[in-house]
N, C-alpha and C positions, 0 to 999 in steps of 0.2 A: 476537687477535680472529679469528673463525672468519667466514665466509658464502660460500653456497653461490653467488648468483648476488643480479645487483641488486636484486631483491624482498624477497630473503632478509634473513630478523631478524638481527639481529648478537648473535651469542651470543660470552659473556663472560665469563672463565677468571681466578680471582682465584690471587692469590698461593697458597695456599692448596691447588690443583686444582680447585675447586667452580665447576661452570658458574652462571653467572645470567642471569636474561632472557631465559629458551628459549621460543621459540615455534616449534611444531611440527606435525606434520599426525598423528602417531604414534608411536613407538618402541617396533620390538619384539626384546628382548635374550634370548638362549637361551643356556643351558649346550650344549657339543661334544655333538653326537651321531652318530654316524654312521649310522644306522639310521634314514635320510629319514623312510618313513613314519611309523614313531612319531613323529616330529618333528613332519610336517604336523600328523597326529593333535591332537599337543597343543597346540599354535598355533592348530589350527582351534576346539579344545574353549576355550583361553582369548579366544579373539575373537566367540566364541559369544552373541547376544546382545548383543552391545554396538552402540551406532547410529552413533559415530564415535571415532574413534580421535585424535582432537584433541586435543593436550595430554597428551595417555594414555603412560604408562610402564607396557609388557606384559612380564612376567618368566614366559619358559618354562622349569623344571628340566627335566631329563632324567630325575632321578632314579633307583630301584634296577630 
């Protein structure tokens, strides 16, 4: 069992590797980039629009 501090949801790691019971304010997972600003860029462009990031799994590639 994982938690971050006493408020924190207790997120839950089966046999398996598969989290359950996440409760989240966000998460946002990128591919290596080294080249910041495209990075920001794309992060900014996938967050674009959206009103909260609650519960949300955000995937930035990098790309060619």
């Amino acid at each position: 069992m994982i938690a971050a501090g006493p408020s924190s949801p207790t997120i839950g790691v089966t046999s398996s590797g598969f989290i359950t019971r996440i409760q989240h304010e966000g998460i946002i997972v990128c591919t290596d980039n080294p080249n910041f600003e495209e990075l920001a860029r794309k992060v900014n462009a996938a967050l674009e629009g959206m009103d909260s990031l609650r519960g949300k799994l955000v995937r930035v590639n990098r790309g060619s």
